[in-house]
C-alpha positions as CSV (number, residue, x, y, z in Angstrom):
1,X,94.9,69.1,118.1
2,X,95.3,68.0,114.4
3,X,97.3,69.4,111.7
4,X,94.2,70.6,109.9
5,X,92.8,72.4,113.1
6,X,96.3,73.9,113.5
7,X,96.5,75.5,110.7
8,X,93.3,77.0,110.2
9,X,94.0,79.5,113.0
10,X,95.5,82.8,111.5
11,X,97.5,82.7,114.6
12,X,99.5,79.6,113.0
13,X,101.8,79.9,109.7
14,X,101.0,77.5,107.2
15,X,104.2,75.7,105.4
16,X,105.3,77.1,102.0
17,X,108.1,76.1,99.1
18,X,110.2,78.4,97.0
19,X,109.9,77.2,93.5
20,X,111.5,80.4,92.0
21,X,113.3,83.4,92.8
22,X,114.2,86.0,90.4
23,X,116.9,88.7,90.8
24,X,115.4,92.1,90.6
25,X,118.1,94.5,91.7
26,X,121.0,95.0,93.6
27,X,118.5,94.8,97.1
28,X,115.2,93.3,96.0
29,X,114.1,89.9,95.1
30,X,111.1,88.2,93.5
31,X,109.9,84.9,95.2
32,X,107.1,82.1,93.3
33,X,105.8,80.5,96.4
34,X,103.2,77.9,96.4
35,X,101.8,76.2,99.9
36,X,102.5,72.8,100.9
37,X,98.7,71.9,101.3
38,X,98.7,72.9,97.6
39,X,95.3,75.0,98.1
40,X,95.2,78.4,96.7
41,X,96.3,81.4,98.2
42,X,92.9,83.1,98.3
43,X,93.9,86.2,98.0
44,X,93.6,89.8,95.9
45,X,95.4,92.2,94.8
46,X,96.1,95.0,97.4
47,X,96.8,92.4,100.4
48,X,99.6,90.6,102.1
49,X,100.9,87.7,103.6
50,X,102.7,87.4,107.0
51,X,106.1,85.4,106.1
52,X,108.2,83.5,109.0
53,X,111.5,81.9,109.3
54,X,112.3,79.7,112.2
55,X,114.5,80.8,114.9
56,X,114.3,84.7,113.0
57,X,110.7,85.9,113.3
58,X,108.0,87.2,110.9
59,X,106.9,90.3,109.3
60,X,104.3,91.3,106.4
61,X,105.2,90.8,103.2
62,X,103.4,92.5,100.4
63,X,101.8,90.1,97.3
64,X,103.0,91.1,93.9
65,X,101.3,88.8,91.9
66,X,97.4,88.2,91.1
67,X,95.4,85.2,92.1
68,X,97.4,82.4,89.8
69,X,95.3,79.4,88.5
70,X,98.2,77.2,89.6
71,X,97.9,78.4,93.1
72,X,101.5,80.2,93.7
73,X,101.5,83.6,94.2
74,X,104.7,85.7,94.5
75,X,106.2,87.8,96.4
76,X,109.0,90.7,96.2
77,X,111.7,91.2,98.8
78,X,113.9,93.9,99.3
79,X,116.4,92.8,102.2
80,X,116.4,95.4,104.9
81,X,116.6,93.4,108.0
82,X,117.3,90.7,109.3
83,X,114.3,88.7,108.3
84,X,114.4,89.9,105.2
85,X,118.1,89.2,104.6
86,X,117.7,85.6,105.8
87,X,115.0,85.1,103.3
88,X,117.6,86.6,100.8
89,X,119.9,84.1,101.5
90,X,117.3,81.2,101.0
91,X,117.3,78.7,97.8
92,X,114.7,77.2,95.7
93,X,113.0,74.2,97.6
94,X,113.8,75.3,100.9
95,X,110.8,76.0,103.0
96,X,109.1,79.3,104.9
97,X,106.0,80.0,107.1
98,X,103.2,81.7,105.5
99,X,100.1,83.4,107.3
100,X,97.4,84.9,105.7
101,X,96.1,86.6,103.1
102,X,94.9,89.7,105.8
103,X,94.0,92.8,105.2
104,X,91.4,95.0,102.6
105,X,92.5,94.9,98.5
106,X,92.2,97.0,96.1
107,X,88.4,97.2,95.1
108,X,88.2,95.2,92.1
109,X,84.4,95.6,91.1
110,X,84.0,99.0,91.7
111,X,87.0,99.3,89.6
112,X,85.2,97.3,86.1
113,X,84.6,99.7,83.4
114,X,86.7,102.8,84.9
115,X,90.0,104.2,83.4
116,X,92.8,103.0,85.9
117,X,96.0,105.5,86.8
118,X,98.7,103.5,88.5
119,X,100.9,106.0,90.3
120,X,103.8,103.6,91.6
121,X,106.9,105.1,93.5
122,X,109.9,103.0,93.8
123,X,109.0,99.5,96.1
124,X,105.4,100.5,95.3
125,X,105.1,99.1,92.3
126,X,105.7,95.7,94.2
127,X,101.7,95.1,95.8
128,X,100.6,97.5,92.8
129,X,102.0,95.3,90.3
130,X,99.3,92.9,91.8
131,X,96.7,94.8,90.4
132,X,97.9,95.4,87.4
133,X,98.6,92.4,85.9
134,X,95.6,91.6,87.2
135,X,94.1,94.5,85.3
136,X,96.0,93.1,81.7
137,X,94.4,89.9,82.5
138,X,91.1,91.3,82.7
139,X,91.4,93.8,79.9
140,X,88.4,94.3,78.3
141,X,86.9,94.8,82.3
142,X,88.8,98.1,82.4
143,X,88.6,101.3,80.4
144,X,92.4,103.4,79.9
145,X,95.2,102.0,81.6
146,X,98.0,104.1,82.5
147,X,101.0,103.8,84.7
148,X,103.1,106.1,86.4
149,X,106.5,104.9,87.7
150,X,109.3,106.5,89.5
151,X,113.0,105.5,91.0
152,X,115.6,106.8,92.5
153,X,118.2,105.4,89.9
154,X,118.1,103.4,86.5
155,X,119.4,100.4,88.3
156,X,116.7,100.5,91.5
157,X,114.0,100.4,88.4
158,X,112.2,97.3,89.3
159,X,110.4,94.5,87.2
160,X,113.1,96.1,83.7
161,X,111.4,93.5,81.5
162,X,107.8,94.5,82.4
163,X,107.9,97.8,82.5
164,X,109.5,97.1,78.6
165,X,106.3,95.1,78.0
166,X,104.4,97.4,79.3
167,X,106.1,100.4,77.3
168,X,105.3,98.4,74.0
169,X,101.7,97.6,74.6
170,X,99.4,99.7,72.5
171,X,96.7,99.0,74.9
172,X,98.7,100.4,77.8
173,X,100.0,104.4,78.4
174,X,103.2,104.0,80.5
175,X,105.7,106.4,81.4
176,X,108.5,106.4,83.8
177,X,111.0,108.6,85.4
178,X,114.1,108.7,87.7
179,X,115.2,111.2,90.1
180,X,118.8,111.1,89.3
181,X,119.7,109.9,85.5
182,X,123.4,108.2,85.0
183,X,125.3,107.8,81.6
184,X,122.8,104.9,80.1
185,X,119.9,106.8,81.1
186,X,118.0,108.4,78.2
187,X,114.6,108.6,79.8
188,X,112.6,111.2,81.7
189,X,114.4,112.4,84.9
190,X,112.4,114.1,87.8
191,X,110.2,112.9,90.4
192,X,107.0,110.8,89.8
193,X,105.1,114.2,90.5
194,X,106.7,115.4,86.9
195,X,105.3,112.7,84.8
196,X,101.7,114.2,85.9
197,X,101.6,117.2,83.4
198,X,102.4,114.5,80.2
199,X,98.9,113.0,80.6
200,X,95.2,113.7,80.0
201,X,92.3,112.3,81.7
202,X,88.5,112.3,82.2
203,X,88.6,112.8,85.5
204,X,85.0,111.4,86.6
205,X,86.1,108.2,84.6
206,X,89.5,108.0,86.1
207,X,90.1,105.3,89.1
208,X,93.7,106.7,90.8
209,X,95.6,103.8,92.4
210,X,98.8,105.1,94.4
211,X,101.7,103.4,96.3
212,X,105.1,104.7,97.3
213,X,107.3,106.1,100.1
214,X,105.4,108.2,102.8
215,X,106.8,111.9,101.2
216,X,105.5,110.6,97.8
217,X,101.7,110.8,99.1
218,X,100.7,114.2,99.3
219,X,102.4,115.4,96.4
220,X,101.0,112.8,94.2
221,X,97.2,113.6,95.7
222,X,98.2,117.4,95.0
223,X,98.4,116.4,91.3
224,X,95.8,114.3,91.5
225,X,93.6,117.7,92.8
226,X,95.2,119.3,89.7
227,X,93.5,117.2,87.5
228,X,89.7,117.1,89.5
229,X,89.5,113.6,89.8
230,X,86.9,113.3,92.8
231,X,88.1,112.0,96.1
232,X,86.4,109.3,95.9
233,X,88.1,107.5,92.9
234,X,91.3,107.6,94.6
235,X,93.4,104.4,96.4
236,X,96.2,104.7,98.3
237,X,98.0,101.7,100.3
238,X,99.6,102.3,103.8
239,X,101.0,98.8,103.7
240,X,104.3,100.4,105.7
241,X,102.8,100.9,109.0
242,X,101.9,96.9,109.6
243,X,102.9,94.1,111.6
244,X,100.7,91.3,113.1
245,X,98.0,91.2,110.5
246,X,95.8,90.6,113.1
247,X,94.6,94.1,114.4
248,X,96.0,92.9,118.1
249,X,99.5,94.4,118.6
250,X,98.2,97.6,117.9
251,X,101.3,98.7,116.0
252,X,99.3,100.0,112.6
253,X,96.6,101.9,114.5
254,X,95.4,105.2,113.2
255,X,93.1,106.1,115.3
256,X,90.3,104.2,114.5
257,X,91.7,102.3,112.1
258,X,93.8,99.4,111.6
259,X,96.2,99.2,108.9
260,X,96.3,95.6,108.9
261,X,92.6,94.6,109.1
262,X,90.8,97.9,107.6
263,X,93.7,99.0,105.1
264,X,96.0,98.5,104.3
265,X,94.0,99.9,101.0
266,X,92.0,103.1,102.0
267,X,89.7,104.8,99.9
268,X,91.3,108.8,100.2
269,X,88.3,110.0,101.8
270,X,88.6,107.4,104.6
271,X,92.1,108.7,105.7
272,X,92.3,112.8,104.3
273,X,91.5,113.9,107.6
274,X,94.1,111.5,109.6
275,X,97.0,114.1,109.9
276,X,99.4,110.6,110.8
277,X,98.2,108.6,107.5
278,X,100.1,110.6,104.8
């Protein structure tokens, strides 16, 4: 079989370069990867990528960055196993394995013209930031945006000069928090949940994006309830649960559903009623 038949099987990971990595905190990294072939990812915001080593294994990575008219795309690391730690320990120029994009996005054109609420708890702002800077690219396409972030810490906020940009747009309504403040801290401090009653919104108008820890969900939709925003204008991304990409190991099932080929965005209605989603 030729290279080219080779690697159009999703079965196959496709050779990738690290042109960049960026320091984010103490246990996450940010990675610019571009793919040998030098075609473009392909992908939007919301999905993932399957990343390999050799001689390690593989697991699903999240995207962080929108589609790129230089064809990288990025992605951010925390290391947590060994797969994760090896790819810690990798320079710029050395090489992984990359399958995919897989999985269902965020819905960008049913998203034109609404007001967007990012609600992003700690490594979820990672596959949201996706959409977001996707969503400043696209600015006049989108009504309010507003973003909601949480930590544990000051120094486990992720993406510091972002967030700053953010903070300093006039176009953009951003507030964080941190569950436990230290000395430099002079921010809000709380859970993400708290940041909820410092904002007003139309909620018919109001698109809700969220992504976090498992115990962040249903708190976050019992705000979300709060303010009437209709089931049906809410995201959420069960991106945790994956791990082939390919609906076939059955590891992300859900009943009927596949995390990997059906999420891992879910509109809420899709999932309010699976007891094992949230």
């Amino acid at each position: 079989m030729h290279t080219a038949e080779k690697l159009s099987s999703p079965y196959l990971p496709e050779p990738a370069t690290i042109q960049k990595i960026t320091p984010l905190t103490e246990t996450e990294k940010l990675f610019l990867i571009s793919l040998d072939s030098g075609r473009s990812l392909g992908h939007v915001p919301g999905q993932f990528v399957e990343v390999s080593l050799f001689g390690i294994g593989e697991g699903p990575i999240s995207i962080s960055s929108p589609p790129s008219p230089d064809n990288t795309f990025e992605l951010g690391i925390r290391a947590a196993g060994n797969l994760t730690r090896a790819l810690h320990n990798l320079k710029v120029g050395d090489r992984i394995g990359i399958r995919g994009p897989f999985g269902n996005g965020f819905p960008v054109e049913t998203l034109m013209g609404k007001d967007l609420l990012f609600v992003a708890g700690g490594i979820g702002l990672v596959p949201l930031r996706s959409l977001i800077k996707y969503s400043l690219e696209h600015r006049a396409a989108f009504g309010r945006i507003m973003i909601l972030f949480g930590a544990r810490s000051p120094k486990e906020r992720l993406f510091t000069s972002e967030l700053a940009e953010w903070a300093g747009r006039k176009d953009v309504e951003f507030l964080e928090t941190v569950d436990r403040a230290d000395d430099s801290w002079k921010g809000n401090v709380g859970v993400i949940t708290t940041l909820f009653k410092k904002i007003t919104i139309d909620p018919r108008k109001t698109a809700v994006l969220i992504v976090g820890p498992p115990v962040m969900y249903k708190y976050v939709l019992l705000e979300v309830k709060v303010k009437d925003v209709p089931k049906s204008n809410v995201w959420l991304s069960l991106e945790r649960r994956m791990k082939c990409g390919l609906g076939k190991c059955g590891h992300c099932q859900i009943n009927n559903y596949y995390v990997c080929q059906d999420g891992p965005v879910f509109a809420y209605p899709q999932i309010e009623d699976k007891e094992e989603a949230l």
